[in-house]
N, C-alpha and C positions, 0 to 999 in steps of 0.2 A: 688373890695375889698378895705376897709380902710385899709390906711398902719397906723401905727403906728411909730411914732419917737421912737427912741433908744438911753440910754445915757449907755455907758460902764465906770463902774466906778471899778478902779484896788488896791487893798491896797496891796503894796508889806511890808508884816510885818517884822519879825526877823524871825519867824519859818517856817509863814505860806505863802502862794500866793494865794489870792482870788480875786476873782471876781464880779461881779453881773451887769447883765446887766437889764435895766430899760425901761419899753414901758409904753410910755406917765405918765411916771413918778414912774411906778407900777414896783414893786421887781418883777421878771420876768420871769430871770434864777441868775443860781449861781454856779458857782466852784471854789474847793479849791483843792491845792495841798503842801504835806510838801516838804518844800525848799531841807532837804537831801537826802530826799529820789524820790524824783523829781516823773515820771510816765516812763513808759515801754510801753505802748497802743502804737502803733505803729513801735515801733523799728524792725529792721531788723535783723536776726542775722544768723551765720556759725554756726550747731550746728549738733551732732552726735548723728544717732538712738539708743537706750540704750537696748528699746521693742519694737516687733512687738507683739498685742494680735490680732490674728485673731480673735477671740470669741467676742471683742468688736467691730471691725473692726476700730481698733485703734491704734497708737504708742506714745512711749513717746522718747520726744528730751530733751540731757542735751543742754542746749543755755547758761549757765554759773549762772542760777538764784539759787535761794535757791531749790527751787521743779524742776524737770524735766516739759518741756512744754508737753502739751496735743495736738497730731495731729488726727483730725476725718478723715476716710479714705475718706471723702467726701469734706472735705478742702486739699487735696492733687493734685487732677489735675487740674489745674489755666488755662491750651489751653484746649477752649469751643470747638473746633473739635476734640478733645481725648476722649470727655466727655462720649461720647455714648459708644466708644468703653473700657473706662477705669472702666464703671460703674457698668460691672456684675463680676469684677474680685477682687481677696480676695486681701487684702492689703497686704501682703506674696509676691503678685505678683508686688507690685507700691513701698517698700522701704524694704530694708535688715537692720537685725540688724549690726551695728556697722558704716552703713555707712553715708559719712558726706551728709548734705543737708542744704539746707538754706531757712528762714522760717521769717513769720510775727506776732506781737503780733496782735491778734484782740480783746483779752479779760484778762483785765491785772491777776494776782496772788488777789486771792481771799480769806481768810481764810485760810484754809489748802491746799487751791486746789490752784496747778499751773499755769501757763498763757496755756492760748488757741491760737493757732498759725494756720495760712495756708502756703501754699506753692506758693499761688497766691498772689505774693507781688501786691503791690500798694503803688505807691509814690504821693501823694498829695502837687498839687500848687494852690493860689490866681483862676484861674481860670477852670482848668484842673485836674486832677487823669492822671498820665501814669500810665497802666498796660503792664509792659512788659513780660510777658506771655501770652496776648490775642494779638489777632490782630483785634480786632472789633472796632467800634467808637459808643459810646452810649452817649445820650442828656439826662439832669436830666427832672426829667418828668413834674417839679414844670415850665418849659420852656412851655406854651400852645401854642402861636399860631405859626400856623404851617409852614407859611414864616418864620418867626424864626430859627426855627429849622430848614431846609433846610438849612437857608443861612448858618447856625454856622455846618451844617453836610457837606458843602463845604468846608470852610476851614480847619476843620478837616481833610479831605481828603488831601487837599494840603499839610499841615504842619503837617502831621504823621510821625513819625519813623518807619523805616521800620521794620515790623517783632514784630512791639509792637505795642499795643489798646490806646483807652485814653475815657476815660469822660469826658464830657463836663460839666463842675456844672453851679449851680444856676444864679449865679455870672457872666458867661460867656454871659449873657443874655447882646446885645447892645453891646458888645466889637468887637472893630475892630482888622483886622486879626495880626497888629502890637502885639498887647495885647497879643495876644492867642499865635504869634510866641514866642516871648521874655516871655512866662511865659514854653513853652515845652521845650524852649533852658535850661532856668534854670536846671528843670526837667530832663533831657537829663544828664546833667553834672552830678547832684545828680547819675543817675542810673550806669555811667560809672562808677564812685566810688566804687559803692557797686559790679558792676560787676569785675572788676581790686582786690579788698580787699578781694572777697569770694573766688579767685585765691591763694593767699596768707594765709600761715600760717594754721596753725590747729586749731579745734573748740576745745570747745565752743569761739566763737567772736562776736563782737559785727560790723558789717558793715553797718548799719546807726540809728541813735539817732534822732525820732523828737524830733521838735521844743518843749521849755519849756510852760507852759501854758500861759504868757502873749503873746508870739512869738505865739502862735499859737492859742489864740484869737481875735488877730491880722489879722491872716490871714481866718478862718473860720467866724468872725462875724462883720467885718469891711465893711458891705455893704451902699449902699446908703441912707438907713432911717436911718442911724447913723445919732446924730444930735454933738456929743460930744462923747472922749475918755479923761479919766481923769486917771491922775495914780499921783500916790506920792513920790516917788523917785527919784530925778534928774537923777542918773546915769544912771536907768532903760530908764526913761523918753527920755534920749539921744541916749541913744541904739536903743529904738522902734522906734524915730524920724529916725536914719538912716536906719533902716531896712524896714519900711512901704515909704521912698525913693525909693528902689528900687522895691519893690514888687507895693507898689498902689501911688504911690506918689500923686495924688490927694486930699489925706486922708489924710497929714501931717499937716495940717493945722487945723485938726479937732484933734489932739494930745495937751493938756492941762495938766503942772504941778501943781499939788497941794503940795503947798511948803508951809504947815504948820505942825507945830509941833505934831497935834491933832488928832486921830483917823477919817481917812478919811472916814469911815461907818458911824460913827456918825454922819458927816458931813451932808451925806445924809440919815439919819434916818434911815439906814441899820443895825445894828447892832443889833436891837430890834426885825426886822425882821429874821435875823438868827436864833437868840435863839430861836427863836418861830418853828424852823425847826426842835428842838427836841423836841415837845409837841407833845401829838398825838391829842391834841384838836385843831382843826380849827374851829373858826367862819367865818358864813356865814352873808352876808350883812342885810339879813332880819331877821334875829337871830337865824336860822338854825346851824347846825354845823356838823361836821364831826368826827368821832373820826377814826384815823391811827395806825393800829398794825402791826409793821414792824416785820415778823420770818423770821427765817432762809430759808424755804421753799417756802413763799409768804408773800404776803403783802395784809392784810381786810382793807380795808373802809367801814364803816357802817354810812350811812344818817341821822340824825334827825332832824323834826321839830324846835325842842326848844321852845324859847319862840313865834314862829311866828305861827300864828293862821288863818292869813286871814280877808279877809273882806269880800267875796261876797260867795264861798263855798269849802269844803271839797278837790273837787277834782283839783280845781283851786291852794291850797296853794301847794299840794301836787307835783303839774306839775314845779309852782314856785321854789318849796326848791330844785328840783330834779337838775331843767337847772343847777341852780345855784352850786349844788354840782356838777355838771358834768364836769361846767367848771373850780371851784375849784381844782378840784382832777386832771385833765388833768393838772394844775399849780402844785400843788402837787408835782405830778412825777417826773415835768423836776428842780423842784427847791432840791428834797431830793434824784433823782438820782435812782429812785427806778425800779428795773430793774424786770426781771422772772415771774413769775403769779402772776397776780391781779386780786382778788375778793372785787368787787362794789356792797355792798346791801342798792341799795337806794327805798326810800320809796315804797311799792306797790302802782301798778296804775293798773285801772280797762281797761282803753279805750289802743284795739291797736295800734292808732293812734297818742295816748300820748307815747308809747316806742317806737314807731318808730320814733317818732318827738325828742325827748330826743337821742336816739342812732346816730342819724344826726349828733346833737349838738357838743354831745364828739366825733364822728370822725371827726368833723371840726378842733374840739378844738385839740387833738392827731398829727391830723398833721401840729400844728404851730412845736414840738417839730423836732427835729432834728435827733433823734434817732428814731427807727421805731417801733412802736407800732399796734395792732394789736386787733379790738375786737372780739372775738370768738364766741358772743352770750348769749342769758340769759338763764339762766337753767331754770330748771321744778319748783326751791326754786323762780325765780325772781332774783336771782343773776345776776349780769352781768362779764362777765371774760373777762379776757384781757392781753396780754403778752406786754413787753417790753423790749426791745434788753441790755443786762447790759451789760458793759464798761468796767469802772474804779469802780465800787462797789459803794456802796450808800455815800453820804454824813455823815449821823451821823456816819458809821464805818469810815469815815477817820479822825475826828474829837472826836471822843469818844471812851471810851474803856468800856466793861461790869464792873458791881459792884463787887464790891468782898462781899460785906455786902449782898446783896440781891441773891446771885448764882446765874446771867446771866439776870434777871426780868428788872434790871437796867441799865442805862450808865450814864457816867461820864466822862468828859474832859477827853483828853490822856494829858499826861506831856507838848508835845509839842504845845499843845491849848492852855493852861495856861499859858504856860512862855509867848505867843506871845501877850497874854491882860495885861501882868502884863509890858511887855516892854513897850507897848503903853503907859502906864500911869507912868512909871518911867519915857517916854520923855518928857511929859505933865508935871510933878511936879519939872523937870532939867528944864524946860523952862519960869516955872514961879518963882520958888526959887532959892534959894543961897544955901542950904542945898546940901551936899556930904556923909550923916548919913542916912542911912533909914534901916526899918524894915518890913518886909513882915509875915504877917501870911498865915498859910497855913493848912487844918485839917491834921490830923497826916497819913491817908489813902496817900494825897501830896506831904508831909515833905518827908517819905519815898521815892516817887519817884523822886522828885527833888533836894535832897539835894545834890546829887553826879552827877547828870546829867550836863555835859559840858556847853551843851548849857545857863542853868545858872549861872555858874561858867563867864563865860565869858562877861555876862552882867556888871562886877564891870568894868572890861577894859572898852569894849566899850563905858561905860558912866562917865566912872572916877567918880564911887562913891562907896564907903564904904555899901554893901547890907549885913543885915543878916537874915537871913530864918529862922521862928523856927512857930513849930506845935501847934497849938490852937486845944480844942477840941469846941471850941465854931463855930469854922466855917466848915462849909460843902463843899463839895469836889469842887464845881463848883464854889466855890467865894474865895476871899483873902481881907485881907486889908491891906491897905501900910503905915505907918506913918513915919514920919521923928524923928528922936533922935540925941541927943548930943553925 
């Protein structure tokens, strides 16, 4: 298999923490998270049964969020030797209303709906997952050969905790048994925590926080075909420098400040690439394209030729546009975050030989992705279906909000998307001017949401300038203009 180099490149902005990571130069993946409102995916929490519906074979836990979390009766026994016996029994019989438990996010708050929780905690490290609720030892499967895997199911054996499981990741691949101990000891410490805090005190509580997103693309994506980790923040800079000390410290070196003033996507001609994240038009190399309609329910991909025609015949350009969209849309996914049922109608093909050669392709391509995806098969239309495991919610809803002018047809930056491109280029025009006078236009749909919001109030401090804000109808929601004034 070609590996491909990786450069991770981090823009820690005003509002927002983005990401993007880069193979052999190519936009690749991409996350973002808002600074205040940080992410919940993971957290552990002490929280108190509110309902039992046996009818769904479901409960909901207050854990201190806005919505109550969602427990399936099927994420509730975490010991795989209870499984058999716990699995023809109504959930009536595995938790009472009002009493406390303690429980994991696996699927953050989503529109109206709650976070989705199990009861099978899992603590992830650099190397390792403890499950302490299992007591099994499982190797990731992306581990093939099979000395391998022996050797690292030996020392798992040796340095288990008793009474608890662990996985073994990707990552653990070549590491000697030093590595695997001092990454379980860490682990270890973490779970005494939460086990000691969910002792204490009444729910709803919170007994452990992951890591923020650059800490913990740090630790998920910092493997060996890293070629570069770049980030722009000193302070950050310094923190991740000490923190990837103790976790990988071979990796410290591969840690780069980018200490200019300027828009570090742009830098890397990223930024052009995002935007392009809310179009539903994707072009395709050969002039094919894709168009993307993201609902609420799923998400179509519909294939076109375009202007590519071929040279030699019909079914030839056809098999072409198809690869090409397959492995498009597979980038797609992992770039816009797109989770639940996906419907793929790319071009019909006559030969079974050409879907089965194409259906290859995209489960090759599905499983660069990280998150686990799934082809279900083409229907009777020639559709192709597909699920994929949603997280954190798509990209455009973290980053946009519906129109208010179009009744939901539309998106449009949220406030804090806006403020975070308009600071960029207030640093950018503090760095090249002497000017402390400026004026920001904003359409009046903007004006409305920014003019009271904090976060821009605060940008006069931070940059010791004189801003004023006022509503143009001449501009549309997604842009501004800055100018300087007496």
């Amino acid at each position: 298999m070609v590996i491909k180099l990786k450069d991770i490149i981090i823009d820690c902005g005003y509002t927002l923490q983005r990401v993007a990571i880069l193979e052999d130069g190519k936009f690749a993946d991409f996350f973002v998270e808002d600074k205040q409102k940080g992410s919940v995916l993971g957290n552990i929490y002490k929280g108190r049964v509110v309902n039992v519906l046996p009818g769904m074979g479901a409960a909901f836990i207050d854990i201190g969020l806005k919505k109550n979390a969602y427990l399936n009766k099927r994420y509730i026994v975490g010991n795989k030797e209870n499984e058999i016996n716990m699995r023809d029994k109504s959930i009536k019989d595995m938790i009472k209303q009002g009493q406390d438990i303690i429980v994991q996010i696996i699927k953050e708050p989503i529109g109206g709906k709650g976070a989705k929780v199990t009861t099978d905690i899992s603590i992830p490290g650099k190397y390792i997952v403890l499950m302490p609720k299992s007591n099994t030892i499982s190797i990731s499967r992306k581990i093939k050969d099979e000395r391998e895997r022996k050797r690292l199911k030996d020392i798992a054996r040796e340095i288990k905790l008793e009474g608890m499981g662990m996985i073994l990741r990707t990552e653990a691949e070549g590491k000697t048994k030093k590595d695997l101990k001092k990454d379980i000891n860490f682990l270890s410490k973490i779970q005494q925590k939460i086990s000691l805090e969910g002792n204490l005190g009444f729910p709803p509580k919170l007994l452990y926080e992951d890591l923020d997103l650059i800490h913990r693309i740090s630790r998920e994506y910092l493997t060996n075909d890293v070629k570069k980790l770049v980030i722009n923040k000193k302070d950050f800079y310094i923190d991740l420098k000490q923190f990837i000390s103790h976790t990988v410290p071979d990796f410290e070196k591969k840690i780069v400040l980018y200490d200019e003033p300027y828009n570090i996507f742009d830098e890397y001609g990223l930024e052009v690439k995002v935007k392009e994240l809310f179009e539903k038009r994707v072009t395709l190399s050969n002039g094919g394209y894709l168009l993307i309609d993201e609902t609420e329910a799923l998400t179509v991909i519909d294939v076109n030729t375009g202007k590519f025609v071929g040279s030699v015949r019909e079914e030839k350009t056809i098999l072409e546009t198809n690869i090409l969209a397959a492995i498009e849309s597979a980038r797609q996914l992992k770039l816009r975050n797109i989770g639940g049922i996906i419907i793929i109608d790319f071009i019909d093909m006559k030969k079974k030989e050409d879907k089965k050669y194409l259906i290859n392709i995209f489960n090759k391509e599905l499983k660069r992705d990280k998150l686990a995806s799934k082809v279900l098969g083409i229907t009777k239309l020639g559709l192709i279906e597909i699920t994929r495991k949603k997280d954190t919610g798509k990209t455009s809803n973290k980053l946009m909000d519906h129109c208010s002018y179009c009744k939901g047809t539309g998106k449009v930056f949220k406030g804090t998307t806006l403020i975070d491109y308009i600071e960029k280029d207030i640093r950018v025009m503090k760095f090249h001017t002497n000017t402390r006078n400026i004026k920001i236009a904003v359409s009046p749909y903007m004006y409305d949401r920014l003019k009271d919001n904090k976060l821009f109030l605060e940008l006069e401090k931070i940059h010791d300038m004189n801003i004023k804000l006022y509503s143009s109808s001449e501009i549309i929601d997604n842009e501004y203009k800055i100018k300087t004034h007496s």
